[in-house]
BATI-467668 format. One record per residue (C-alpha): chain; x, y, z. Coordinates in nm, 2 decimals. Layout:
<dovexs>
 kette      x      y      z
     A      X      Y      Z
...
</dovexs>
This chain:
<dovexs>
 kette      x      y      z
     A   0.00   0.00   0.00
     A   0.17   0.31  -0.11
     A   0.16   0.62   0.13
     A   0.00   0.98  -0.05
     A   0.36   1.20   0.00
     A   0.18   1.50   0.15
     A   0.23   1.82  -0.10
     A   0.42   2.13   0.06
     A   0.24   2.46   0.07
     A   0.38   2.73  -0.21
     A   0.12   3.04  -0.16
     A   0.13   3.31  -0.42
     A   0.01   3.64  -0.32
     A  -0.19   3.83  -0.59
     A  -0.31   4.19  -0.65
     A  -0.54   4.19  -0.89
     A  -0.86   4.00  -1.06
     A  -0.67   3.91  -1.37
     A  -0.36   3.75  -1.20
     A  -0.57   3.55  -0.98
     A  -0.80   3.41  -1.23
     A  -0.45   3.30  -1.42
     A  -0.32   3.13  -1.15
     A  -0.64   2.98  -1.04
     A  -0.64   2.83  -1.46
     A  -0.29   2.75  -1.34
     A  -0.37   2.58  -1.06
     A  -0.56   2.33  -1.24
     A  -0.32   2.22  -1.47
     A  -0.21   1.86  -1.44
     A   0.14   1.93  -1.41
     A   0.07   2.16  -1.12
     A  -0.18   1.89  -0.97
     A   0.15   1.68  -0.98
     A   0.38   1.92  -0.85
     A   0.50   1.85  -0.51
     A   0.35   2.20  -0.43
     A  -0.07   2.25  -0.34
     A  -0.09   2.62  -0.48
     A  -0.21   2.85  -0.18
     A  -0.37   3.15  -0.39
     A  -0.38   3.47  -0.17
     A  -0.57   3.76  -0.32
     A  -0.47   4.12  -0.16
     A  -0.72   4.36  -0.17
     A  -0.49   4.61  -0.39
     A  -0.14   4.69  -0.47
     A  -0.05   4.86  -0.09
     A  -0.20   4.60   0.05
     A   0.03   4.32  -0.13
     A   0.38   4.53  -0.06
     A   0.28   4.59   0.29
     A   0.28   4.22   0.30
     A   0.56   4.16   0.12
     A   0.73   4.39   0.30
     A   0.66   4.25   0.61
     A   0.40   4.50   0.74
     A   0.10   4.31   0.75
     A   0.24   3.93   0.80
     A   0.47   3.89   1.05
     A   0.78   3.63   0.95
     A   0.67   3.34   1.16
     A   0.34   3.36   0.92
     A   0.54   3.35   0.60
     A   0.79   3.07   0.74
     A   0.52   2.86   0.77
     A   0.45   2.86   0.40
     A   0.72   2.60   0.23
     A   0.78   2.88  -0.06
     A   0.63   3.27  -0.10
     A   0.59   3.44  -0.41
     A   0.43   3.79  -0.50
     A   0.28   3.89  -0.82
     A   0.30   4.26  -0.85
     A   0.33   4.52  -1.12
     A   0.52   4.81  -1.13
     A   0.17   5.04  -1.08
     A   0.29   5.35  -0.81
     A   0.56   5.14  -0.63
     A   0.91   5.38  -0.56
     A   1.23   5.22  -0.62
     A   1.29   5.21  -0.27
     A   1.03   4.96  -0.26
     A   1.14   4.78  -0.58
     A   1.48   4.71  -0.43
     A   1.36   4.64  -0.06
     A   1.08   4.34  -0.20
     A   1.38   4.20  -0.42
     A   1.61   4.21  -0.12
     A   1.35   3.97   0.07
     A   1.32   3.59   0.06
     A   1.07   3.53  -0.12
     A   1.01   3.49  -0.57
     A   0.91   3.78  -0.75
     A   0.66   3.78  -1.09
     A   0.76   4.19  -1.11
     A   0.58   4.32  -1.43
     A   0.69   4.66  -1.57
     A   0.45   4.81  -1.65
     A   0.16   4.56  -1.55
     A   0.02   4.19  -1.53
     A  -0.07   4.25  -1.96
     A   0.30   4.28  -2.08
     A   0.34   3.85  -1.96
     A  -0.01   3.78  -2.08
     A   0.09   3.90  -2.43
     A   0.40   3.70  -2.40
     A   0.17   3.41  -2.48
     A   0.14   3.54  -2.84
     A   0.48   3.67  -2.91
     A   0.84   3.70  -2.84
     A   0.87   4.07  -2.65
     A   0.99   4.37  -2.82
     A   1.19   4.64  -2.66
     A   0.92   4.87  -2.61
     A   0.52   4.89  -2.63
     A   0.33   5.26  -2.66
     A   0.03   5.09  -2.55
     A   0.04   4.69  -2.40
     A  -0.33   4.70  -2.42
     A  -0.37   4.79  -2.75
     A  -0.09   4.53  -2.88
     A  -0.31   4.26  -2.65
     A  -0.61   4.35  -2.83
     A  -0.44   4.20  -3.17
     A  -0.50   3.84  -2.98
     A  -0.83   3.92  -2.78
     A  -1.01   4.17  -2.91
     A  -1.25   4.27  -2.65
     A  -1.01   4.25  -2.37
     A  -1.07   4.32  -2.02
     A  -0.93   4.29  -1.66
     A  -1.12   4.03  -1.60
     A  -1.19   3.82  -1.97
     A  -1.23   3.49  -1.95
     A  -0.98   3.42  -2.18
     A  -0.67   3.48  -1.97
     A  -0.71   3.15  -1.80
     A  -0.67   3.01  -2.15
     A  -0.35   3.18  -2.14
     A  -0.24   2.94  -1.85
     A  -0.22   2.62  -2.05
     A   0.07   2.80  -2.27
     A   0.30   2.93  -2.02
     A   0.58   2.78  -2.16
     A   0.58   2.98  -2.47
     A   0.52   3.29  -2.30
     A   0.82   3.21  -2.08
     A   1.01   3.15  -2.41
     A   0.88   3.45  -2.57
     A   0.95   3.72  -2.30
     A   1.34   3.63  -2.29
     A   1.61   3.84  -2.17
     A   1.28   4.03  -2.05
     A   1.21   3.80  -1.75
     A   1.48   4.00  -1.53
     A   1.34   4.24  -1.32
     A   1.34   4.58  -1.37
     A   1.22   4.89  -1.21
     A   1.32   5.09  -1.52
     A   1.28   4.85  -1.86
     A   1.00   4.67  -1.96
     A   1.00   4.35  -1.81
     A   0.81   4.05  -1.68
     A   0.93   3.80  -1.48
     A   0.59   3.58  -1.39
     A   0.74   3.31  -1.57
     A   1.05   3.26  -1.28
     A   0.70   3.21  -1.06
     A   0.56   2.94  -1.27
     A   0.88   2.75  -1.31
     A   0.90   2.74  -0.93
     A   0.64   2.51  -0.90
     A   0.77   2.23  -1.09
</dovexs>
């Protein structure tokens, strides 16, 4: 009789409606289910709310030990470099997206450029009617690998060039 290995806890803290319905699409992908990680999805009311976190102002370190691995999903929105540098200076995995969460989803379509006027717009050539919350973005999970291929030298974070590096998140898990 084989014994069910008991699956360590990896809890993702989101900001935002569209980053937690793509995780959540994530979260049901078979490899995932396989993983020896059982995806803890935290949803933060807004960006302050997830760097006060992060930072350490909300959850106190005892809290975040007890998770096996921490990650935060945040965009680039209003946050200082001062905060940049402190959140990559903790011990936890950062998806940082420069300018927002739309610059990785459109990594699903196409290798990056080096700059985008307008990430919605250039989105829009792939779903037309997008929105925050379209139900097409948890289609976008089942192709993450391409969309970690596609961003490429883009996946290092960066408070001042366009970057996203969700994709250092996702490979986590394996």
């Amino acid at each position: 009789m084989s014994r069910k290995i008991k699956q360590k806890i990896f809890t993702i803290f989101v900001e935002g409606d569209s980053e937690m319905i793509y995780f959540k699409a994530l979260n049901q992908q078979q490899w995932v289910r396989d993983s020896k990680y059982k995806l803890n999805l935290v949803r933060c009311k807004n960006h302050d709310e997830l760097l006060k976190i992060a930072l350490r102002g909300k959850y106190d370190r005892k809290n975040l030990i007890a998770f096996d691995k921490v990650a935060f999903i945040v965009d680039k929105d209003h946050m200082t470099s001062e905060k940049f540098n402190k959140l990559l200076q903790m011990d936890y995995i950062v998806g940082f997206s420069n300018p927002k969460i739309e610059l990785w989803f459109l990594a699903h379509y196409e290798k990056l450029q080096a700059d985008y006027s307008d990430i919605d717009k250039s989105l829009k050539r792939y779903i037309s009617d997008y929105y925050k919350t379209h139900p097409q973005i948890a289609d976008l999970a089942k192709s993450y690998a391409q969309a970690i291929q596609n961003v490429g030298k883009k996946a290092i974070p960066n408070f001042d060039v366009m970057c996203t590096s969700v994709g250092s998140v996702i490979q986590e898990i394996a």
